[in-house]
C-alpha positions in Angstrom: 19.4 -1.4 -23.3 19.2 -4.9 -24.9 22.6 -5.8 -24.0 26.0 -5.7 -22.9 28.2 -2.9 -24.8 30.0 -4.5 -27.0 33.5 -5.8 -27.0 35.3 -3.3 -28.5 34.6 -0.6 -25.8 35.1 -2.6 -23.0 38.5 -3.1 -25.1 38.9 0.2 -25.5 38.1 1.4 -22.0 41.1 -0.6 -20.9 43.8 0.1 -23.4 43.6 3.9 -24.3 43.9 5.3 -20.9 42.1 8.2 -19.3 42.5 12.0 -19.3 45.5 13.3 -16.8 43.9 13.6 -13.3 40.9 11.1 -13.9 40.6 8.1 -11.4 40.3 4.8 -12.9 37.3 3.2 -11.4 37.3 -1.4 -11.3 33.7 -2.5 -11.8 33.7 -6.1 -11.8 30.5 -8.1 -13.1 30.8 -11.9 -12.2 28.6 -14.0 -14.2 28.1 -18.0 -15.0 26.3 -20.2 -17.4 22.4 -19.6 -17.3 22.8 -16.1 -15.6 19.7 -13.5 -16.2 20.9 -10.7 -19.3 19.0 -7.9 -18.6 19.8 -6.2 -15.3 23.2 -7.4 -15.5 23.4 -5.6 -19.1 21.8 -2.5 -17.6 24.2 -2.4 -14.8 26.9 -2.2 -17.4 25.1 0.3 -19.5 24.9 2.6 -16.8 28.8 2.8 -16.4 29.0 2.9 -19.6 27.0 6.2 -20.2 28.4 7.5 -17.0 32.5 7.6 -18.8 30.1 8.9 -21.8 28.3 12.0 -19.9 32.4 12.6 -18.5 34.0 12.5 -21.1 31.3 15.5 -22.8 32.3 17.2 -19.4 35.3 19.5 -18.5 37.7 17.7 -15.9 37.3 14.3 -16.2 37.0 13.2 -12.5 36.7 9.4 -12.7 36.2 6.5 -15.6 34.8 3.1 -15.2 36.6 0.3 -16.6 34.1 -2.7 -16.5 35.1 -6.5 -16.1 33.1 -9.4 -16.9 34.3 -12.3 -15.2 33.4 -15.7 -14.5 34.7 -19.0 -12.9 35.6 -20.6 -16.2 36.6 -17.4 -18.4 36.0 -17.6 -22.0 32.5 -17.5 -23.9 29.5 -18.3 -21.2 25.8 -18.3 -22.0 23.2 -16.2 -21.1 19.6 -17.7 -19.9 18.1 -16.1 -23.5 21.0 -17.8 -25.1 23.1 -14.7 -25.6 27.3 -15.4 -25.7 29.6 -13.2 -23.8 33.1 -13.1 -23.5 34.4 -13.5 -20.0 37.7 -13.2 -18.1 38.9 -16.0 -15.3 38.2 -15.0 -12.1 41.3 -15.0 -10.2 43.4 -14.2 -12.6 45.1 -10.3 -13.9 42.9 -7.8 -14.0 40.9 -8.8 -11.3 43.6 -9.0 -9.3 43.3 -5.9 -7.5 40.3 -3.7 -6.1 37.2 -3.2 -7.0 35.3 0.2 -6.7 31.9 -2.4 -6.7 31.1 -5.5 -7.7 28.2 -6.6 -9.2 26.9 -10.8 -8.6 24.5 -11.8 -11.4 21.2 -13.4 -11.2 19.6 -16.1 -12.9 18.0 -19.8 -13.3 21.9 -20.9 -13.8 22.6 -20.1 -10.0 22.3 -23.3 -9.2 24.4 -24.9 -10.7 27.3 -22.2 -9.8 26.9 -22.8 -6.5 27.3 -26.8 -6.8 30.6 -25.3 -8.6 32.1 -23.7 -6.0 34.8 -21.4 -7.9 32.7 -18.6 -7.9 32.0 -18.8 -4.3 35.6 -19.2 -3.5 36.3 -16.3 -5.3 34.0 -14.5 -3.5 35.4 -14.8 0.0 38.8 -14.1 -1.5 37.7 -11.3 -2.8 35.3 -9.5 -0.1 37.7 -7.8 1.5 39.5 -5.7 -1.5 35.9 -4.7 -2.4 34.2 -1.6 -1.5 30.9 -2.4 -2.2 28.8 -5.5 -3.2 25.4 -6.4 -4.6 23.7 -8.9 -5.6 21.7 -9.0 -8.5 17.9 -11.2 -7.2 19.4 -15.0 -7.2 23.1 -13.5 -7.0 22.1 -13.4 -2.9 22.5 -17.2 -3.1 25.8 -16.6 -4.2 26.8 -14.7 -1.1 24.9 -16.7 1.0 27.2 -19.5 0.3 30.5 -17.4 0.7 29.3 -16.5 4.2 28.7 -12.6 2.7 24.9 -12.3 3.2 24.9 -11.1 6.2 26.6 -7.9 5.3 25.6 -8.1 2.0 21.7 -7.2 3.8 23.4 -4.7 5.2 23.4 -5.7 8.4 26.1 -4.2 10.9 27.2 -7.5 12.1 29.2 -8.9 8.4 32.2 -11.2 8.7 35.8 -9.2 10.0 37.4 -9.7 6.6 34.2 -8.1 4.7 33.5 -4.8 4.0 30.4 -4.8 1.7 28.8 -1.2 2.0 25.2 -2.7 1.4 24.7 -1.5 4.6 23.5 2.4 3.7 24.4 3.6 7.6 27.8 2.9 7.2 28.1 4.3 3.4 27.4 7.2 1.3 25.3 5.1 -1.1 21.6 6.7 -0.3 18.9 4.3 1.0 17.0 3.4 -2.4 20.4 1.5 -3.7 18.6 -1.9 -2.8 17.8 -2.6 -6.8 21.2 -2.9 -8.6 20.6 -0.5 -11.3 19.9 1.8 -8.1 22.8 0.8 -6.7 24.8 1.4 -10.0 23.3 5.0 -10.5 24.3 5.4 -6.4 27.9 4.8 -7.1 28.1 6.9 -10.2 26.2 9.7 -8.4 28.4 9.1 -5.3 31.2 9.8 -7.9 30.5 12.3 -10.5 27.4 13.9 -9.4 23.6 14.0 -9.4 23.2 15.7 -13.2 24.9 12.8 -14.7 23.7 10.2 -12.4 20.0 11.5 -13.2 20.7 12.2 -17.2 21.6 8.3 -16.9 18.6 7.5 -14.8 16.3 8.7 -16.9 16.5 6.2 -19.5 16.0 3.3 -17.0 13.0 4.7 -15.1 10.8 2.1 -16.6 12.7 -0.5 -14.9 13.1 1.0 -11.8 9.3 2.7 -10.7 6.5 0.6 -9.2 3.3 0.8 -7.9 4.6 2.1 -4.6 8.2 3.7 -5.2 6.1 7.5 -4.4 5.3 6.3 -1.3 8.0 4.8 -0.3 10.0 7.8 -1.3 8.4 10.2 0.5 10.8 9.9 3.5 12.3 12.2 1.6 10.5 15.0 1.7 11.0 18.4 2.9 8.2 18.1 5.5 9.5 15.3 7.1 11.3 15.4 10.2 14.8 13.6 10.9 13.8 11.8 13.7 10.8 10.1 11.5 13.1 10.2 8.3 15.3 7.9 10.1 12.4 5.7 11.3 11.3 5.4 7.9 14.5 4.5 6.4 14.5 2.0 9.2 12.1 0.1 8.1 13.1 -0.2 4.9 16.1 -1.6 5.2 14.6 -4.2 7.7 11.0 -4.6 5.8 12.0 -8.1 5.7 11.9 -8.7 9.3 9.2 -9.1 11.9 8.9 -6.1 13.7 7.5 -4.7 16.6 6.3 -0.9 16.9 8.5 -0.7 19.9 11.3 -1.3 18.2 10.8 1.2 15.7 9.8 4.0 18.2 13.5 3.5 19.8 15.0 4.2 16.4 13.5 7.7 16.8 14.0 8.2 20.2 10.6 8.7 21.1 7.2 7.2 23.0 5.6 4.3 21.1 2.1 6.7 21.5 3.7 9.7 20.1 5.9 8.1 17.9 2.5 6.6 15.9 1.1 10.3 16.6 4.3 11.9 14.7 4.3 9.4 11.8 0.7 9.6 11.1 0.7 13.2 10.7 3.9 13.6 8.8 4.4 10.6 6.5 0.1 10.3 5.7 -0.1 6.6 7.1 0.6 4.7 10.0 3.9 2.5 10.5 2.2 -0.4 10.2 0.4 0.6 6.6 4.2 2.4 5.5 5.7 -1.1 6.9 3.1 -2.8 4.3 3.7 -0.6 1.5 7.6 -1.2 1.8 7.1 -5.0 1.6 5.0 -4.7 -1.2 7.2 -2.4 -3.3 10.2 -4.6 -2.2 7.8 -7.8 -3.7 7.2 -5.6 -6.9 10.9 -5.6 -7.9 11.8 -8.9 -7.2 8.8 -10.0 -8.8 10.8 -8.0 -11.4 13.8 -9.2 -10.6 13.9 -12.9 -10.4 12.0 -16.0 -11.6 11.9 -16.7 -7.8 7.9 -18.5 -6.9 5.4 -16.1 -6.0 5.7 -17.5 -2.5 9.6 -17.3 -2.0 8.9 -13.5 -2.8 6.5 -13.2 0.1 8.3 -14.8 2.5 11.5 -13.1 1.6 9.7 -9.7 2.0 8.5 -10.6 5.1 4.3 -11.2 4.0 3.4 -14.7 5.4 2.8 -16.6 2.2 1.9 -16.4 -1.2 -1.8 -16.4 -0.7 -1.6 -13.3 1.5 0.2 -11.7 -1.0 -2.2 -12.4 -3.5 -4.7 -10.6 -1.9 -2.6 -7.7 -0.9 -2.0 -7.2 -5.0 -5.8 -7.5 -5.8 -6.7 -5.2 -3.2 -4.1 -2.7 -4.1 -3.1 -3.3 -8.1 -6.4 -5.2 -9.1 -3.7 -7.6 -10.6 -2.3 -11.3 -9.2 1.7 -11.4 -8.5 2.3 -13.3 -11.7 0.1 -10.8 -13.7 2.0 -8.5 -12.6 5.4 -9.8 -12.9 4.3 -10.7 -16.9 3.1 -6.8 -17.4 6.7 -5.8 -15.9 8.5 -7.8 -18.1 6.4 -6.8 -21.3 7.5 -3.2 -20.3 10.9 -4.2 -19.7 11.5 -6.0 -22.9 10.2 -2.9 -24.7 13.1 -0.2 -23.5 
């Protein structure tokens, strides 16, 4: 997964049409000068395999036809260097909806956003969108078009927006916070967990950290709905500053025996699952972004980078930037 797929497939996706019956799906990629390759590459890859695994299946139900765009069109560069070919926002085949739409990371963010085309575009474009996510400095992006709100997933976004980050108001499950998780949500959503897990298991390296089991375990069969939805709660809002109160209400219950429940059904307190979800949340962007080790903490609601420097040798025996390095090392080998 070193790269985009090349440009004779996304050619072909377009041109030769799909099986009677099968849905034509828009995905739409939007990237600039400097972006980060990788995830955006893997987020392409994954619809990719996905018209793949339907194509090997009887009745075709829906094929992806991916779009790499950008404010300018034409060759852009990668951060590593890497040349793509891009289409102009704004212009034919972006014309119309998109199933999801996909904002690129990367050092180059910056200097989009003193651009302005690609924000433009953005608000133009929210509203014929089903779904939205940014990929780590991509946020910025929707920041400045006035889309981060929703883009959180908050229940509050602008009237003209409908970005499904917002997991209540969706059918994309809960974990579709990381875009390749988001991009295995939608093709799941679509054709079905066996393909959507065939495709994820050539990504898990990219996807697992330290605390993804624990995190997960919301999930389980022993878990009530009341504190499944408490859970789920919290990790949509880890970034917050929250009060036990707060939670409690979300699952109808006493703050005493709402601690009481969660203890004994999830194996930790709020406050430690709270912790846990912060940290994981660190762990990818860490992953994710060249963002300071401080801007991680504070955007995962820990206090500062010095607090979260602890928090990691206490619980990985490993600094933030150790660990960030070790990711990538694994990254760069899939």
């Amino acid at each position: 997964m070193a790269g985009f797929p090349d440009h004779e497939w996304r050619h072909a996706a377009r041109s030769q049409g799909s099986p009677a019956g099968c849905a034509v799906k828009r995905i739409g990629i939007a990237l600039f000068n400097g972006f980060s390759l990788p995830d955006a590459a893997a987020v392409a890859e994954i619809f990719h395999s996905a018209n793949t695994q339907a194509d090997t299946n009887r009745g075709c139900v829906v094929r992806y036809d991916v779009c790499l765009l950008s404010a300018s069109g034409g060759r852009i560069s990668s951060s590593s260097s890497a040349l793509l070919w891009t289409e102009t926002i704004g212009t034919g085949h972006d014309s119309g909806k998109f199933h999801a739409l996909f904002i690129a990371g990367g050092a180059g963010v910056n200097t989009a956003l003193r651009d302005g085309r690609l924000v433009d575009w953005l608000r133009h474009i929210a509203p014929y969108t089903k779904a939205i996510f940014p990929i780590a400095e991509g946020r910025l992006l929707l920041d400045a078009a006035e889309l981060e709100s929703a883009a959180a997933g908050a229940l509050h976004g602008g009237p003209h927006t409908q970005v499904l980050r917002d997991v209540l108001k969706s059918r994309l499950p809960p974990e579709a916070t990381h875009p390749l998780r988001a991009a295995l949500a939608v093709v799941e959503n679509d054709l079905g967990a066996g393909i959507a897990h065939k495709i994820a298991s050539g990504i898990e390296p990219l996807l697992e950290t330290p605390f993804a089991a624990l995190v997960s375990k919301n999930a389980s069969v022993g878990v009530s709905e009341k504190i499944r939805s408490s859970a789920l709660w919290l990790e949509m809002n880890g970034e917050r500053a929250i009060k036990i109160d707060d939670v409690a209400k979300i699952a109808a219950m006493s703050s005493r025996n709402f601690l009481r429940r969660f203890k004994i059904e999830m194996g930790v307190t709020p406050s430690d699952y709270l912790l846990f979800v912060r940290l994981d949340m660190c762990c990818r962007l860490l992953a994710e972004s060249d963002l300071p080790v401080d801007k991680v903490a504070r955007r995962c609601g820990i206090s500062s980078g010095g607090r979260l420097s602890k928090l990691f040798r206490r619980y990985l025996g490993t600094t933030p930037t150790e660990y960030r390095l070790i990711k990538r090392r694994l990254t760069a080998s899939v």
